[in-house]
C-alpha positions as CSV (number, residue, x, y, z in Angstrom):
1,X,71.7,102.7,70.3
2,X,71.9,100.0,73.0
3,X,74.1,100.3,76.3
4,X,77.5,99.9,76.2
5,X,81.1,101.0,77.0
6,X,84.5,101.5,75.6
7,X,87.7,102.5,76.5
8,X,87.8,106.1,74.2
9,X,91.8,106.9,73.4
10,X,92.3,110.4,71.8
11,X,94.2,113.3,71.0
12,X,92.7,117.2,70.4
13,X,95.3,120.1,68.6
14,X,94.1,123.4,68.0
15,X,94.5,124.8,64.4
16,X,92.9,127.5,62.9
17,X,89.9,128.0,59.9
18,X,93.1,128.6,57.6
19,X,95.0,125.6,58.6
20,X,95.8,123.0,55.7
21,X,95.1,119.0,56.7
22,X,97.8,117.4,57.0
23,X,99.0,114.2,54.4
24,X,97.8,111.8,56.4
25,X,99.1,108.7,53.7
26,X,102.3,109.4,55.4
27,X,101.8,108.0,58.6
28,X,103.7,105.0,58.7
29,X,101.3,101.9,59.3
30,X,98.2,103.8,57.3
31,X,97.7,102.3,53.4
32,X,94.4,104.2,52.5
33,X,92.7,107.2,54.5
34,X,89.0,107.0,53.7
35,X,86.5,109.6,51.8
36,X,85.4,112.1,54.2
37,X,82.3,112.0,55.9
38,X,80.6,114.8,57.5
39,X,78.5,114.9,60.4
40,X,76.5,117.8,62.1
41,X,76.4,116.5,66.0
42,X,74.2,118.9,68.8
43,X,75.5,118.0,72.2
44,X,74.2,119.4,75.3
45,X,76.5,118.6,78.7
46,X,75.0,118.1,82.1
47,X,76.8,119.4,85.4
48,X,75.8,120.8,88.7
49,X,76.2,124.5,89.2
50,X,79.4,124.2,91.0
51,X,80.6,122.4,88.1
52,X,81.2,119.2,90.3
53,X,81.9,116.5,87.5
54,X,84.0,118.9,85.5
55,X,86.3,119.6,88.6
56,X,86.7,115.8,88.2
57,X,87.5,115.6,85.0
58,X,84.5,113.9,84.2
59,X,82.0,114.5,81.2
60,X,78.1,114.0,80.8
61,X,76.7,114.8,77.8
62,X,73.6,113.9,75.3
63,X,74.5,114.1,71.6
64,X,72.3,113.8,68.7
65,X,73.5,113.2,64.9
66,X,76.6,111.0,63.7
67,X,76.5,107.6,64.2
68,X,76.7,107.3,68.0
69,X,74.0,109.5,69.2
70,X,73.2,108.8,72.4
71,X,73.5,109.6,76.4
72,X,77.5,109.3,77.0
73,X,79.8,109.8,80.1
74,X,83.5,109.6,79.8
75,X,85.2,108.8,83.1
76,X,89.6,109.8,82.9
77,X,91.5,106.8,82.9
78,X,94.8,108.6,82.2
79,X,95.8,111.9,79.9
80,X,95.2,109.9,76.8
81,X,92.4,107.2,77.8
82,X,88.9,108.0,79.1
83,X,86.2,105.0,79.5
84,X,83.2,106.3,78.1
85,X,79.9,104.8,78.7
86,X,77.2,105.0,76.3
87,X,73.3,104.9,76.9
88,X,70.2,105.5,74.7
89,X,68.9,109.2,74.0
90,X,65.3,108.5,75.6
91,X,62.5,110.6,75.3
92,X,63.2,113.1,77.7
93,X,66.2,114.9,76.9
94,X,66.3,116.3,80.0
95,X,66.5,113.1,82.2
96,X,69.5,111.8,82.9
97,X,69.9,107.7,82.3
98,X,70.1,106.2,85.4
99,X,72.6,103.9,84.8
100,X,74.5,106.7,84.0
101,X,73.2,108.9,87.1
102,X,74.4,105.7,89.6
103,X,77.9,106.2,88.1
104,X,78.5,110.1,89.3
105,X,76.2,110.2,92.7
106,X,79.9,109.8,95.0
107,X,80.6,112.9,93.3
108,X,77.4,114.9,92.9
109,X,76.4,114.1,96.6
110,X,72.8,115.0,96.4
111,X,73.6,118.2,93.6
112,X,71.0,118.2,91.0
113,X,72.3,118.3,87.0
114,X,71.0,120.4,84.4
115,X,72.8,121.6,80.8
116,X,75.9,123.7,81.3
117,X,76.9,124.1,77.8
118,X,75.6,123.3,74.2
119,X,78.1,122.6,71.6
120,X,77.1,122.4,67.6
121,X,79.8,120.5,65.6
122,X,80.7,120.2,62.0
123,X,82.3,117.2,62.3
124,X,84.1,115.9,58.9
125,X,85.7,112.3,59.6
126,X,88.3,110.8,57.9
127,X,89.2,106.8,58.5
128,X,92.8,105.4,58.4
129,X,93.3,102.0,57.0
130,X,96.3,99.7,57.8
131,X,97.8,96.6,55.8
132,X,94.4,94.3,56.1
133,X,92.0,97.2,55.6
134,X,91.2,97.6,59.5
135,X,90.7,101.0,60.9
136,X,93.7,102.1,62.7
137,X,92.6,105.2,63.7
138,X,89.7,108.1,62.7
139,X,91.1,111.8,62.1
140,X,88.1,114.4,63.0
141,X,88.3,118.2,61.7
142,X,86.1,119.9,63.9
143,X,84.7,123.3,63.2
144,X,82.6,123.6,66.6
145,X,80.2,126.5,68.1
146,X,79.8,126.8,72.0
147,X,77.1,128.2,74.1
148,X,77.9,128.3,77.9
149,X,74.6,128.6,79.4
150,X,75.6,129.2,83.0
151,X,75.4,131.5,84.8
152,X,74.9,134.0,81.5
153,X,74.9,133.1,78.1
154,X,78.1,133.0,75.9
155,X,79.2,132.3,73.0
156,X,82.9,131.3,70.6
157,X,83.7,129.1,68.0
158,X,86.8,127.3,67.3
159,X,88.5,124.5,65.3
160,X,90.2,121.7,66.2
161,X,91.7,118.0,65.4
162,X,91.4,114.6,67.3
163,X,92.8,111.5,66.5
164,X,91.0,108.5,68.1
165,X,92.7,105.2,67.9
166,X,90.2,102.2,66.8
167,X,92.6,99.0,66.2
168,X,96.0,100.6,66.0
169,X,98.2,101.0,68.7
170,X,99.8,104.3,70.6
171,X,102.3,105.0,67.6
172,X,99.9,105.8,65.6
173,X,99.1,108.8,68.0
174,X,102.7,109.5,68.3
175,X,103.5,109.3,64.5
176,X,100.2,111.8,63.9
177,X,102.1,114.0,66.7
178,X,105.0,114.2,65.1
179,X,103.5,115.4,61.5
180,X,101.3,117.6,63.0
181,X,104.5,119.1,65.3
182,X,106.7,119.7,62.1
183,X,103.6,121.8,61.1
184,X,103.9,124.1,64.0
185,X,100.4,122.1,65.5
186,X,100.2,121.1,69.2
187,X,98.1,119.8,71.5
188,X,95.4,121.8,72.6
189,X,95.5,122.7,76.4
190,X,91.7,122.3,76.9
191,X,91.4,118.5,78.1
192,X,88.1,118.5,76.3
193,X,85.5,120.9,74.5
194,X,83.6,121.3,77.1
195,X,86.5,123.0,79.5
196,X,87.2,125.1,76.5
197,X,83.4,125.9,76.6
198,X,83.9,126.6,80.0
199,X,87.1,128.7,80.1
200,X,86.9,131.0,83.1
201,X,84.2,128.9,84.7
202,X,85.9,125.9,84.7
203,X,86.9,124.5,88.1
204,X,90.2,125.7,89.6
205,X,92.7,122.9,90.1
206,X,92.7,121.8,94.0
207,X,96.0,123.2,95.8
208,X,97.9,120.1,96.9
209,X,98.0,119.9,101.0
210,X,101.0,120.9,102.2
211,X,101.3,117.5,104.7
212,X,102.4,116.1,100.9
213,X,105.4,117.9,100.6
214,X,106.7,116.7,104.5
215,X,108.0,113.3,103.4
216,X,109.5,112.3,106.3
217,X,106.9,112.8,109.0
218,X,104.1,110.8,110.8
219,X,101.5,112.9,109.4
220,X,102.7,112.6,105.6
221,X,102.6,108.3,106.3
222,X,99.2,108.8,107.8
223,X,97.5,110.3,105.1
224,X,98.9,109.5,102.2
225,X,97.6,106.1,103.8
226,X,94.3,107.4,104.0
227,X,94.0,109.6,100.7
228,X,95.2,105.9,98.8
229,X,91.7,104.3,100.7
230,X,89.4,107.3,100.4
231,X,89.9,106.8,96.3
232,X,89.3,103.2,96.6
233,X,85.8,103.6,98.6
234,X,84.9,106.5,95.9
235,X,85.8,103.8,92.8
236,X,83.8,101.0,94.6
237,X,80.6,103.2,95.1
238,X,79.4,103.0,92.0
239,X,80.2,99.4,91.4
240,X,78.3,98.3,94.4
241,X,75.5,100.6,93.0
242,X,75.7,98.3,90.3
243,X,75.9,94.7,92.3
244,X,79.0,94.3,90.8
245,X,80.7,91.0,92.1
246,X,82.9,91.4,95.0
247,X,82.5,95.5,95.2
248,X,80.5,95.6,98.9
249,X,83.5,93.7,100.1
250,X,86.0,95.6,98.5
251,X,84.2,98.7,99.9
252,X,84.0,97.3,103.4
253,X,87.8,96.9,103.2
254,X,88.4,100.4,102.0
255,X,85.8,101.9,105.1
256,X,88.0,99.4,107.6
257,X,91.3,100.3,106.5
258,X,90.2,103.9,107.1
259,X,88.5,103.2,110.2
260,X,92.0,101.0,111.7
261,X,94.1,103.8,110.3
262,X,92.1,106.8,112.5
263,X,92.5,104.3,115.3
264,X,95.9,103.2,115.7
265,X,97.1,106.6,114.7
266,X,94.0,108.7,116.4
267,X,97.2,110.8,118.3
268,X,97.9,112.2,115.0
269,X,94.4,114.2,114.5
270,X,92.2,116.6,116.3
271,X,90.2,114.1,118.2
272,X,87.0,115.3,117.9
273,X,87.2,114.9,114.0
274,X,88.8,111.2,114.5
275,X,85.5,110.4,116.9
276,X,82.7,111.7,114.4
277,X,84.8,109.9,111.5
278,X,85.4,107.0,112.8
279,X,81.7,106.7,113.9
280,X,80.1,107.5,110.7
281,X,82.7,104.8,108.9
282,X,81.5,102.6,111.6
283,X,77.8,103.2,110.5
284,X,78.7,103.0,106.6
285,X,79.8,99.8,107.6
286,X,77.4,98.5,109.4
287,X,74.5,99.6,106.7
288,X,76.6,97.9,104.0
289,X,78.2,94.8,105.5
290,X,74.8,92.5,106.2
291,X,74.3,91.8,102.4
292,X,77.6,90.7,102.3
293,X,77.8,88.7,105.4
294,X,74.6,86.9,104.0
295,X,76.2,86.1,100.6
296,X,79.3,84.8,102.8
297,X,76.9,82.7,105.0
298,X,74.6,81.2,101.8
299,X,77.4,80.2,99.8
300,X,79.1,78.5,102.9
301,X,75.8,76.5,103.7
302,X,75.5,75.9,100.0
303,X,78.9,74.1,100.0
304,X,78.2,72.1,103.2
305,X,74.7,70.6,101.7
306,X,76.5,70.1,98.6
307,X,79.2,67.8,100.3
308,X,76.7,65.7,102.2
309,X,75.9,62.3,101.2
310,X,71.7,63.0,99.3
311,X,71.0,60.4,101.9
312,X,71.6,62.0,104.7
313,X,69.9,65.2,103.5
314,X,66.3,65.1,104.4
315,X,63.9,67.6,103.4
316,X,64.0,71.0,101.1
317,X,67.0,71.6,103.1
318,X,69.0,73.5,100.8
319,X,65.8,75.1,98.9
320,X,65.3,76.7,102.4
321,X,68.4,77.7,103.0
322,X,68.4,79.7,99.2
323,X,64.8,81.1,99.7
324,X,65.4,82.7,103.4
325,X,68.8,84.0,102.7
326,X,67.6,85.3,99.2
327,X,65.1,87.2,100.6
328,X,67.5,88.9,103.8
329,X,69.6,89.6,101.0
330,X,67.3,91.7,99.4
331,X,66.0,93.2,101.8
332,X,70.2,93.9,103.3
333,X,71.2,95.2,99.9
334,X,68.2,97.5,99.5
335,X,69.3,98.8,103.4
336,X,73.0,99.1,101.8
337,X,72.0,101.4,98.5
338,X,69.1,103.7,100.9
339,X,72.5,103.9,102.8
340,X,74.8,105.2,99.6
341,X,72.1,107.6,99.0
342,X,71.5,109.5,102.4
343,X,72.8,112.6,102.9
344,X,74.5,111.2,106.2
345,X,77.0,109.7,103.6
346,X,77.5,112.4,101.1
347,X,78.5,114.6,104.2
348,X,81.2,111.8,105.5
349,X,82.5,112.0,101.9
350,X,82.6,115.5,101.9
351,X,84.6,115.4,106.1
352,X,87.0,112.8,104.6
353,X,87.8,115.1,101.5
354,X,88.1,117.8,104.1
355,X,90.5,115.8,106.8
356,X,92.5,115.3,103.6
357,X,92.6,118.6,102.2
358,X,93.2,120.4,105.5
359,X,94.0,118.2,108.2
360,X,93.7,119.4,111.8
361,X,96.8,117.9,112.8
362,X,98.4,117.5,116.0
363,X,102.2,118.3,116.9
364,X,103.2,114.4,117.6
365,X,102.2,114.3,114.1
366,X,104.6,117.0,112.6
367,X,107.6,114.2,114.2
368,X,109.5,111.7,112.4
369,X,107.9,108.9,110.9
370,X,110.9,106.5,112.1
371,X,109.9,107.6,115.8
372,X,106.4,108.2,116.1
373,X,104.6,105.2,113.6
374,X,106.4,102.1,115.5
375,X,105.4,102.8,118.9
376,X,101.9,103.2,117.6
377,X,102.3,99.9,116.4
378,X,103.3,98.8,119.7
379,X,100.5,100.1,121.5
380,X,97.9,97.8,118.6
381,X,100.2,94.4,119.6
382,X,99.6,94.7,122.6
383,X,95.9,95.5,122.6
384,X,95.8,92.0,120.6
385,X,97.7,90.5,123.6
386,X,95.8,91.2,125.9
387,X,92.4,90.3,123.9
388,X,94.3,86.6,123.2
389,X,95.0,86.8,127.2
390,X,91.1,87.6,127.6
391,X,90.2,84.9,125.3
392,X,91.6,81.8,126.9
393,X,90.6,83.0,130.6
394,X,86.6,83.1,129.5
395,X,84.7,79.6,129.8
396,X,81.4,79.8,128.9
397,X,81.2,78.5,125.1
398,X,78.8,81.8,124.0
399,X,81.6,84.0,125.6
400,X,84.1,82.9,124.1
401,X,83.3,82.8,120.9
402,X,82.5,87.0,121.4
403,X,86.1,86.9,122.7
404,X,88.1,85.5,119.9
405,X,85.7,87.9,117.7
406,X,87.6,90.5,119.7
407,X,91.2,89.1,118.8
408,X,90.4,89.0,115.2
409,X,89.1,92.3,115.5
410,X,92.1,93.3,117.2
411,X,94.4,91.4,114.6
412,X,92.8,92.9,111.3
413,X,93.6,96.1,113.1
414,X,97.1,95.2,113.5
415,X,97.3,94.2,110.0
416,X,96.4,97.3,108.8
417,X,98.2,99.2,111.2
418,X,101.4,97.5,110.2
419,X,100.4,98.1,106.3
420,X,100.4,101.6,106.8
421,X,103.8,101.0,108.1
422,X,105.7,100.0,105.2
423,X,107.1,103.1,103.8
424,X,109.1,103.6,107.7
425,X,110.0,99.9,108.1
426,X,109.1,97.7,104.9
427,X,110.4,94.1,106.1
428,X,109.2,94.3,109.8
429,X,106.1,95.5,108.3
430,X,105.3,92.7,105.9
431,X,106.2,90.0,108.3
432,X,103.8,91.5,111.3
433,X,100.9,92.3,108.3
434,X,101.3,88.5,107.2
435,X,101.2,87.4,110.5
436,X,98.3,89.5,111.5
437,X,96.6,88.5,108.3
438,X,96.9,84.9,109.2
439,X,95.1,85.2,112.6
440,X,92.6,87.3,111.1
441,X,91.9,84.8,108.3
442,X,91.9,81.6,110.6
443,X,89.3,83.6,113.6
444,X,87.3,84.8,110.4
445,X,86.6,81.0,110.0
446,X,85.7,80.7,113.2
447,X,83.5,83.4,113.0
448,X,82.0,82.3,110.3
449,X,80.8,78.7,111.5
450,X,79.4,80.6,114.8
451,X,77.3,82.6,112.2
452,X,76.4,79.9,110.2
453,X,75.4,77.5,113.3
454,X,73.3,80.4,114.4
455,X,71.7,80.5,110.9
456,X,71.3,76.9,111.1
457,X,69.6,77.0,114.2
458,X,66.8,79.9,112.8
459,X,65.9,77.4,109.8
460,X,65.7,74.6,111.6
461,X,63.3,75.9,113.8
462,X,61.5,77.3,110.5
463,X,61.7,73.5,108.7
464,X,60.2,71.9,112.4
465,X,57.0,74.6,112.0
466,X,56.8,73.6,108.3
467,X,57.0,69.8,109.7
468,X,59.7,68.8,108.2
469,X,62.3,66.7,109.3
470,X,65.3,68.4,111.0
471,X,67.7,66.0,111.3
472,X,70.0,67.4,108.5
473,X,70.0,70.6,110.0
474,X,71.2,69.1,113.4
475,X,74.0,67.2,111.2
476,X,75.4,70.6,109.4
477,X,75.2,72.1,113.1
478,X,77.5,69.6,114.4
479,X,80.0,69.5,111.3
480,X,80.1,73.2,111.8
481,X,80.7,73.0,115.7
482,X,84.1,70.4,114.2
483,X,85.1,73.2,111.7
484,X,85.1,75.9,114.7
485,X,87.6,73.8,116.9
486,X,89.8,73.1,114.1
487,X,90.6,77.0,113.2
488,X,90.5,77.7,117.4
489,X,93.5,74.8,117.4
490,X,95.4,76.4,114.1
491,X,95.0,79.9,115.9
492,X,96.4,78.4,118.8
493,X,99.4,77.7,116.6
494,X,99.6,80.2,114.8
495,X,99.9,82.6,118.0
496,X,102.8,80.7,119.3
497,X,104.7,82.0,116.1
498,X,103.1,85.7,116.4
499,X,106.1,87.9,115.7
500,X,106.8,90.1,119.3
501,X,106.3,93.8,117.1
502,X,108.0,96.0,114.2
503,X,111.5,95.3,115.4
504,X,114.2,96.2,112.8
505,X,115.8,93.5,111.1
């Protein structure tokens, strides 16, 4: 079996040994249910020995016999859907694929897996055919035999249904519900055979924080705020293990949003614990934002060669440009993934999940949200006026350019101040986000040309010890230099239009 994944929609009911199958040739859509077809499937399932993916409703498991034996992990998408991931059995069936492995290491944090549970299945399949002969749906009778092998050995057995849709469509479940309801069948209330396997081992469910149920304060906006970002940094981990496209940068945005929330709202928090998280976002950062920056840089440079007359490019100009920046690249990204797997990460994972679950919260934080969250806001505008005010009093061209890094600093922090924002004053909120987002987007070209003159300057120095020609290098240099006045002029303009703060309509 090769690698691959599928989105895996199913139903489980519990029935007994007695219990008759049910006439499927009812089910409206179905024209023919297949011959049965019986498998006998081993699976063995993988966990820590805290039981860390099952508490996350996540399944590992390697299964021989049928026709997909393999390596598979199945990842919840919602109560019905789980994406499942499938890799080849190997030779060691005691190794974990890695592809797999990359997927689950934001949750295992450094815990080793090993089997929890064995399962032997008589599986007997029948498939459902619609109009054109496709397969709607399979129906699975499943006489199955469990072995929990942590921390002592036990055993059960039990039957049960699924129904997994192939090409039909969710009322096909629904219609199989309803038969199997007028025959006294439910659902079963294990979300999968291996939490039945489980039973009392299986992972409590979390208590929710009590800061959820207090709607209407400062500290219910702030973390909900956080909570919604600390998901989005755990779903980009393993994409970025993967080099998926875009997924550093989505994770950078998740780490700042945190990092601007802690900030702006660091009254709100014990602030010892805003100090040590803020500093370790600020490292996670740090470790993870050079490959990007690079892959912002290359393709920016690409694009300027590109638009040059061939003329006027002398030399392996852009060859040089690809082969340095290739290789910093490489050498940032494997910096970014030694990063993912430290365990100075899996411990900020673990302080975030903590802030979240029991936050040390501060009495200004117990307030309204109406009050407390606009004047915080008002405290961020007007550390971004007086970074514009620094700005236009410094001279020298160097300092300068560090200073209106500072007021888009300042401004993305605004932004995402003001996003937080939006459940106390939604208008107000999206017009001083937008705004903020603006300044932010016209600085971060600015930054971006001092970067790339910088870069420009490094490989031209390279090309004159090679002997080439640097002329073309001075040329991009100079076009660049053009680029960075225009977006200082439209961020002139666009300050004069920079709404005053979160006023009420």
């Amino acid at each position: 079996m090769t690698s691959h994944d599928a989105l895996e929609i199913e139903r489980k009911y519990d029935v007994t040994e007695a219990t008759p199958l049910p006439d499927l040739h009812t089910l409206p859509g179905v024209r023919r249910v297949d011959q049965p077809v019986e498998h006998l499937l081993e699976a063995v399932y993988f966990d820590t020995d805290d039981l860390t993916l099952a508490a996350n409703h996540i399944t590992l498991r390697r299964r021989t016999g049928g026709d997909d034996a393999g390596w598979h992990l199945k990842l919840p998408q919602s109560s019905d859907t789980r994406r499942e991931l499938h890799e080849p059995l190997g030779v060691d069936r005691n190794r974990v694929p890695e592809a797999l492995h990359q997927r689950v290491r934001v949750h295992l944090r450094g815990r080793a897996l090993a089997p929890v549970v064995r399962l032997h299945t008589r599986r007997i399949v029948r498939g459902l055919r619609g109009d054109n002969d496709q397969v709607l749906a399979v129906f699975c009778d499943d006489h199955v035999t469990a072995e929990r092998l942590v921390p002592a050995s036990a055993a059960e057995s039990w039957r049960e249904w699924e129904v997994e849709l192939v090409d039909g469509g969710a009322t096909v479940l629904d219609a199989a519900e309803s038969l199997f309801a007028a025959a006294g069948i439910h659902r079963s209330p294990s979300a999968s055979k291996l939490a039945r396997s489980l039973g009392d081992r299986l992972p409590i469910q979390r208590p929710t924080p009590q800061w959820t149920t207090n709607r209407m304060t400062a500290a219910h906006v702030l973390l909900s705020y956080l909570d919604e970002h600390v998901h989005a940094l755990i779903a980009q981990d393993p994409l970025v293990r993967e080099g998926g496209p875009d997924a550093v940068h989505d994770l950078r945005i998740a780490i700042r949003r945190l990092r601007s929330a802690l900030a702006t709202y660091r009254l709100l928090i014990d602030p010892d614990v805003v100090a040590r998280l803020r500093a370790e976002l600020q490292w996670l950062g740090a470790a993870l934002g050079t490959s990007r920056d690079i892959q912002v840089i290359n393709a920016r440079l690409d694009e300027l060669v590109g638009a040059e007359p061939p003329v006027l490019v002398l030399g392996p100009v852009k060859n040089r440009i690809d082969s340095q920046l290739d290789g910093d690249f490489a050498a940032a990204r494997h910096g970014g993934l030694e990063a993912l797997d430290s365990t100075r990460y899996f411990d900020l994972l673990d302080a975030l999940d903590a802030l979240l679950a029991s936050p040390p919260l501060t009495d200004l934080a117990g307030r309204s949200a109406e009050r407390v969250i606009p004047r915080l806001i008002e405290r961020e505008s007007r550390r971004l006026r007086r970074a514009v005010r620094a700005a236009h009093t410094v001279k020298d061209a160097g300092q300068h350019a560090i200073a209106l890094h500072e007021v888009r600093k300042s401004a993305k922090r605004l932004r995402y101040a003001a996003e937080l924002a939006r459940p106390v004053r939604r208008k107000p909120a999206d017009r001083l986000a937008a705004a903020a987002e603006n300044l932010q987007t016209i600085l971060g070209e600015h930054q971006d040309s001092v970067v790339a003159r910088d870069t420009l300057l490094r490989l031209s120095t390279q090309a004159y010890l090679q002997g080439e020609n640097g002329f073309s290098y001075g040329r991009l240099h100079a076009i660049e230099e053009q680029r960075a006045a225009a977006a200082e002029a439209q961020f002139r303009q666009a300050w004069k239009r920079f709404p005053t703060g979160l006023a009420k309509d």
